[in-house]
C-alpha positions as CSV (number, residue, x, y, z in Angstrom):
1,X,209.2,76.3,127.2
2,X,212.1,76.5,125.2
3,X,213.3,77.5,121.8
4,X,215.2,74.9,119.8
5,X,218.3,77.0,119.1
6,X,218.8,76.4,115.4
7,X,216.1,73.5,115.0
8,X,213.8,73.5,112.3
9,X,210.5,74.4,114.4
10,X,207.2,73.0,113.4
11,X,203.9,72.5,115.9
12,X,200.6,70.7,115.3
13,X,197.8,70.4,117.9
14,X,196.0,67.0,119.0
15,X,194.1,65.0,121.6
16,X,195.2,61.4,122.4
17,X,193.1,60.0,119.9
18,X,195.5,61.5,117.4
19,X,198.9,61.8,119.9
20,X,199.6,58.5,118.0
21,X,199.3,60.6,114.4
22,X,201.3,63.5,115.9
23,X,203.8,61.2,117.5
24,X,205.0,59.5,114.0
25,X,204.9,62.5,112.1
26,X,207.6,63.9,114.6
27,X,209.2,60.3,114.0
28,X,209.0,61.4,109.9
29,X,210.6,64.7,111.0
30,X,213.6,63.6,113.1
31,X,214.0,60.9,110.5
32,X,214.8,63.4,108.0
33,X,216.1,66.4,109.2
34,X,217.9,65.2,113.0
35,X,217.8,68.9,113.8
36,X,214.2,69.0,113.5
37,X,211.8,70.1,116.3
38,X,208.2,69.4,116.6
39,X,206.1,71.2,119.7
40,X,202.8,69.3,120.4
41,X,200.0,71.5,121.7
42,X,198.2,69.0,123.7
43,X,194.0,69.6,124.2
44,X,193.8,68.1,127.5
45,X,196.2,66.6,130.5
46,X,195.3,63.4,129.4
47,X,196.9,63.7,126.0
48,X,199.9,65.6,128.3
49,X,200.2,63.0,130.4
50,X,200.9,60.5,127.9
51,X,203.3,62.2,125.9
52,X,205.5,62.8,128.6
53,X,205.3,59.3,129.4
54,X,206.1,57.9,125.9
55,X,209.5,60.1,126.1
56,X,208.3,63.2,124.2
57,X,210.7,66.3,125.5
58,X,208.4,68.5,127.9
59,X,209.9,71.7,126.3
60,X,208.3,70.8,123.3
61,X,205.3,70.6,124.6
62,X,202.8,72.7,125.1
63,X,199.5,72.7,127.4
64,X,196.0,74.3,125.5
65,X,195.5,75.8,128.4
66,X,198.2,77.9,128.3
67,X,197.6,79.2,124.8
68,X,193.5,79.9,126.5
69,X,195.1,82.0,129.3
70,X,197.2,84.2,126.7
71,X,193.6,84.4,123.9
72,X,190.7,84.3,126.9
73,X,188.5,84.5,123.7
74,X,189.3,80.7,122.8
75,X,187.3,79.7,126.2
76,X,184.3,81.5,124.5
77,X,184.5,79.8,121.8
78,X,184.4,76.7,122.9
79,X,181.0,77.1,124.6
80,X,179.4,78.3,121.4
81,X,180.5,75.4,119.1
82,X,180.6,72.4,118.5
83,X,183.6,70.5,119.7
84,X,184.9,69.9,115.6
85,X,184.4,73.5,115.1
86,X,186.2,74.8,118.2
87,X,189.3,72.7,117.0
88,X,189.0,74.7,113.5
89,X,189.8,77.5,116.0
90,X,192.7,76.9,117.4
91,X,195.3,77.1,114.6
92,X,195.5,80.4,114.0
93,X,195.8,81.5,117.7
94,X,198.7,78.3,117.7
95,X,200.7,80.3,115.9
96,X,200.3,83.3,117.1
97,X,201.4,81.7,120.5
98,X,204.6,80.6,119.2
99,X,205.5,83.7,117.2
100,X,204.2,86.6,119.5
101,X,204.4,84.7,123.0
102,X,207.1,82.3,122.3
103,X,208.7,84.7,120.3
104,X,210.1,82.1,117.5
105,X,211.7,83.9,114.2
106,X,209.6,81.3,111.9
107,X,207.0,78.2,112.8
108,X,205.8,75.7,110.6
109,X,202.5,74.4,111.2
110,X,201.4,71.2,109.9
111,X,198.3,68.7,110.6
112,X,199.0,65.7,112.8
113,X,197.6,63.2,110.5
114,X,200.7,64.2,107.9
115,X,203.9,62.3,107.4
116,X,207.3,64.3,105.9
117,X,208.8,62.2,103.7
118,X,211.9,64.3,102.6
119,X,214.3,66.8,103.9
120,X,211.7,69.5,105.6
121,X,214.1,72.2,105.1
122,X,212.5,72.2,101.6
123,X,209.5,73.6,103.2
124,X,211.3,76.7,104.8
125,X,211.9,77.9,100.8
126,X,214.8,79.6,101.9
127,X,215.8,81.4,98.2
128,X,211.9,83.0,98.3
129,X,212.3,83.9,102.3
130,X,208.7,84.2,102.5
131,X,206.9,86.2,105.7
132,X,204.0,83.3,105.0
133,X,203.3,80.5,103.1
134,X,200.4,78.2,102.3
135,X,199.5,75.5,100.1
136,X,196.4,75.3,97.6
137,X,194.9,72.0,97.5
138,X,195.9,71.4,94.0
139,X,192.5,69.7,93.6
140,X,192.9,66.9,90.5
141,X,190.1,67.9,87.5
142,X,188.0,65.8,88.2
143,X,187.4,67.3,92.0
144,X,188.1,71.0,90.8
145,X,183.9,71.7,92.4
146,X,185.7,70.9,95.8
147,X,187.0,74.2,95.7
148,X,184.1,76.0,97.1
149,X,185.2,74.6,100.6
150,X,188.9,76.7,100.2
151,X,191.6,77.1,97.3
152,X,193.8,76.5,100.1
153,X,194.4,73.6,103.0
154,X,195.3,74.4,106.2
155,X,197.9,71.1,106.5
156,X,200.5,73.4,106.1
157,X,201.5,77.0,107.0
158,X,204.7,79.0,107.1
159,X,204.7,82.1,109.4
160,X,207.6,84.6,110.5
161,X,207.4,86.8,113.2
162,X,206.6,90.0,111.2
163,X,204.3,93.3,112.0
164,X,202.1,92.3,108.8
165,X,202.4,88.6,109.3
166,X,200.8,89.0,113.1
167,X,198.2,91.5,111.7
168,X,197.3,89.0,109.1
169,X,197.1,86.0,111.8
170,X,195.1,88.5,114.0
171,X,192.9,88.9,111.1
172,X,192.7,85.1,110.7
173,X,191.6,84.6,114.1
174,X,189.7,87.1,114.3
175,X,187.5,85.5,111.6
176,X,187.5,81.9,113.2
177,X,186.4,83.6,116.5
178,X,183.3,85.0,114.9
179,X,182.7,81.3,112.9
180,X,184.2,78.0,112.0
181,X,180.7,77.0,110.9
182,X,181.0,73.4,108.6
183,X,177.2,73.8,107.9
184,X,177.5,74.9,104.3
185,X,174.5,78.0,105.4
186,X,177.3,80.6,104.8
187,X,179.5,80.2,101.4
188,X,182.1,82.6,102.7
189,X,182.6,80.3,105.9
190,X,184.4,76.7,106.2
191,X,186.4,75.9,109.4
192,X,188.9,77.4,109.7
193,X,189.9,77.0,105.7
194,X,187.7,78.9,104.0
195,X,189.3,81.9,105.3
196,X,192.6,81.3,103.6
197,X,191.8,82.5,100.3
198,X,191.9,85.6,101.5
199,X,195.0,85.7,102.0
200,X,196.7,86.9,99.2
201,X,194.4,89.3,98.5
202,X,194.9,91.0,102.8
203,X,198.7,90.4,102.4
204,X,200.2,90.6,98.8
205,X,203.3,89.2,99.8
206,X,201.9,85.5,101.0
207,X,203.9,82.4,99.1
208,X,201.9,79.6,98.0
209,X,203.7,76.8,97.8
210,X,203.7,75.2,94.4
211,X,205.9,72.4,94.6
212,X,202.6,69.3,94.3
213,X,205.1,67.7,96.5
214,X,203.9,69.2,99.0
215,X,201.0,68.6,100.7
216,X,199.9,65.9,98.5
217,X,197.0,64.1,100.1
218,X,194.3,61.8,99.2
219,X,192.6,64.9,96.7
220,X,195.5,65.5,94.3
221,X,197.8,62.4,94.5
222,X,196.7,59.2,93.1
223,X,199.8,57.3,92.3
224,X,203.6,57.3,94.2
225,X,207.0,54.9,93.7
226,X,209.7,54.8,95.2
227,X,213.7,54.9,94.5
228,X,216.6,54.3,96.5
229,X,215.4,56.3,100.2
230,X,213.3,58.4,98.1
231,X,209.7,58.7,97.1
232,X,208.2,60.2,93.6
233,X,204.8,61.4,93.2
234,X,203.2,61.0,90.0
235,X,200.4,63.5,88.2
236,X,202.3,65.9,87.8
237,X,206.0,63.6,88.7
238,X,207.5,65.3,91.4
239,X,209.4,64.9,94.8
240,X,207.1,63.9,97.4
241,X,207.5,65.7,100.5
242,X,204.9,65.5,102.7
243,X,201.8,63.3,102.2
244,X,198.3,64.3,104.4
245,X,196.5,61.1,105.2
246,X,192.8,62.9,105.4
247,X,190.2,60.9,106.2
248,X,191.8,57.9,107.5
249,X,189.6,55.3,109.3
250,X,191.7,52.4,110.8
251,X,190.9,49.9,113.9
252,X,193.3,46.9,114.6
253,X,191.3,44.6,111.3
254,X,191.4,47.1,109.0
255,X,191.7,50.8,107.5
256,X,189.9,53.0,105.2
257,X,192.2,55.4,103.2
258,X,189.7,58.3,102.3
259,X,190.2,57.7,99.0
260,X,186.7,56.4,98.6
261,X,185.5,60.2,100.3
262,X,186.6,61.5,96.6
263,X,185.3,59.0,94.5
264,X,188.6,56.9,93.9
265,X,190.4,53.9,94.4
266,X,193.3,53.3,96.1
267,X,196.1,53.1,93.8
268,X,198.1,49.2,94.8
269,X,201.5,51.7,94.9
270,X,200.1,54.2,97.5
271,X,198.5,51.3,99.6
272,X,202.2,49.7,99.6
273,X,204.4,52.5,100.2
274,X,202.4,55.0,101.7
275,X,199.4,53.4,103.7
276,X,200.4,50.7,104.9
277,X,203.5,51.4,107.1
278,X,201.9,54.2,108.0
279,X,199.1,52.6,109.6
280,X,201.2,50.1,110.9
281,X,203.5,52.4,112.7
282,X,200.0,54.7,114.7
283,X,199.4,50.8,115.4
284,X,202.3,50.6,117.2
285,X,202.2,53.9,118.7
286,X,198.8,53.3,120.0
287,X,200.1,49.9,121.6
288,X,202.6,51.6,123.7
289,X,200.3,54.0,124.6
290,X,198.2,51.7,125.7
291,X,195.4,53.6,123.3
292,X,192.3,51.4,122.1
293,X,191.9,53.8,118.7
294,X,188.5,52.8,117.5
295,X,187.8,55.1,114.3
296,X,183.9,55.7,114.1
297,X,183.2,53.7,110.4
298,X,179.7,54.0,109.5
299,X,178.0,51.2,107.2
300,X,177.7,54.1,104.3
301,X,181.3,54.8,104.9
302,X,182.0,50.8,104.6
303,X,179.7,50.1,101.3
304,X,181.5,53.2,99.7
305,X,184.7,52.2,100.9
306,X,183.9,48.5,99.3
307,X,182.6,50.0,96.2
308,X,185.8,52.2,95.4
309,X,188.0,49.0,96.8
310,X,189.4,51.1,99.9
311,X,189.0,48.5,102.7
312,X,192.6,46.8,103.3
313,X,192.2,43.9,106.3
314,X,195.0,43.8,108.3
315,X,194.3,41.8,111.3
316,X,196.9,41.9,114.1
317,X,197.4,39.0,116.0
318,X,199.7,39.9,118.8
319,X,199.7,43.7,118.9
320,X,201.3,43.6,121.8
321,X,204.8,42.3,119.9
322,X,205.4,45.2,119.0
């Protein structure tokens, strides 16, 4: 493994039913910032394999099992969860990998299924210099409840390699060792997420990232535009940076945004702009990785999706054109 001398670094974690996810969003990256450096922790050698094969870099990289061998704990784990809850595990020993293993100054950690959409240096916030960052979910009015799952998302995490920032990711582990229960029995516990609010309260110094820019996902961003190369999020208006496309169901006829999960429609500008070459481009990815992605849609997720007007058909007659 190797550092990326003065690259932006940023990891995420998948299997190769989301290397396709993972693969554009380093696409979105490079696109944006040339100096840019996604590392892929891949769940399996299948997912390895692949990535190798489709031209991603081996040094960036990285094999599960090597992150197991350094936390022995994480093999526990997965024998006493399910397999959801044992991937709400996994990102707080990622990073502790990368900073106390790999020894990188600063990692940014961000969900596969996100997309940068603007310079990601903005996301370092150099003029705060921040030991570690997070993002609240900025939950619209209407779905302020929703915060009983976490004021803060996981989809995004700045961490430095400090004394207090490893004790707090120690901490964080910890806690997702003992549970990433999703069963709603204990209100203190949700994945991995849940766990985040304590945060500021364990380490005073922690950033949260107020720019609703970032991180703006299916829960807090309702309408975007676009002008010239770049794009504008509206409710509050601001730069959009990054956009998290949670919940996502797509096969090669059609895709469900998630949008319906909250109770919304999707807005004509986001299904243009945002959804639709984006699902077009984990199409393509999934083509030349010879990947059959079937999302599980159940009938109740179909008659919501209809109700809220969140199916979009797209049937693809040649995929293999691309």
């Amino acid at each position: 493994m190797q550092k990326e001398g003065s690259s932006l670094n940023f990891v995420t974690h998948c299997d190769s039913n989301y290397l396709s996810r993972a693969i554009v969003l380093r696409d979105s990256l490079t696109k944006n910032s040339p100096t840019s450096c996604l590392f892929i922790v891949c769940h399996d050698e299948k997912t390895f394999q692949i990535a190798l094969e489709i031209g991603i870099p081996p040094n960036c990289l990285i094999q599960l099992n090597s992150v197991i061998s350094h936390f022995p704990c994480l093999e526990e784990a997965s024998e006493n969860r399910s397999r959801i809850e044992f991937l709400f595990c996994l990102t707080p020993y990622i990073l502790r990998y990368l900073i106390e293993i790999l020894e990188f100054d600063e990692v940014i950690y961000l969900d596969a299924d996100k997309v940068v959409l603007a310079n990601p240096e903005i996301l370092f916030l150099r003029k705060l210099n921040p030991k570690i960052a997070i993002t609240s979910h900025n939950f619209t009015k209407d779905l302020a409840h929703l915060a009983k799952f976490g004021i803060y998302n996981v989809g995004i995490i700045l961490a430095k390699k400090d004394a207090e920032v490893i004790s707090l990711l120690k901490w964080w582990s910890d806690k997702c060792f003992e549970s990433t229960s999703i069963d709603g029995t204990n209100p203190e516990v949700f994945g991995d997420q849940k766990y985040l609010d304590e945060f500021p309260s364990i380490f005073p110094e922690t950033i949260n990232y107020e720019n609703p820019g970032i991180n703006s996902a299916p829960w807090n961003c309702e309408s975007v535009s676009k002008v010239g190369n770049s794009f504008l999020r509206e409710d509050p208006v601001s730069p959009l940076i990054t956009f998290h496309f949670s919940g996502l169901k797509y096969n090669r006829f059609l895709f469900i945004s998630g949008y319906s999960r909250y109770g919304k429609k999707l807005s004509r500008s986001s299904r243009n702009l945002l959804y639709k070459p984006y699902v077009s481009q984990i199409r393509s990815v999934d083509c030349k990785i010879k990947s059959s992605q079937r999302s599980t849609i159940s009938l109740r997720q179909l008659c919501r999706a209809a109700i809220y007007r969140d199916i979009t058909f797209s049937f693809r007659k040649n995929p293999k054109s691309d």
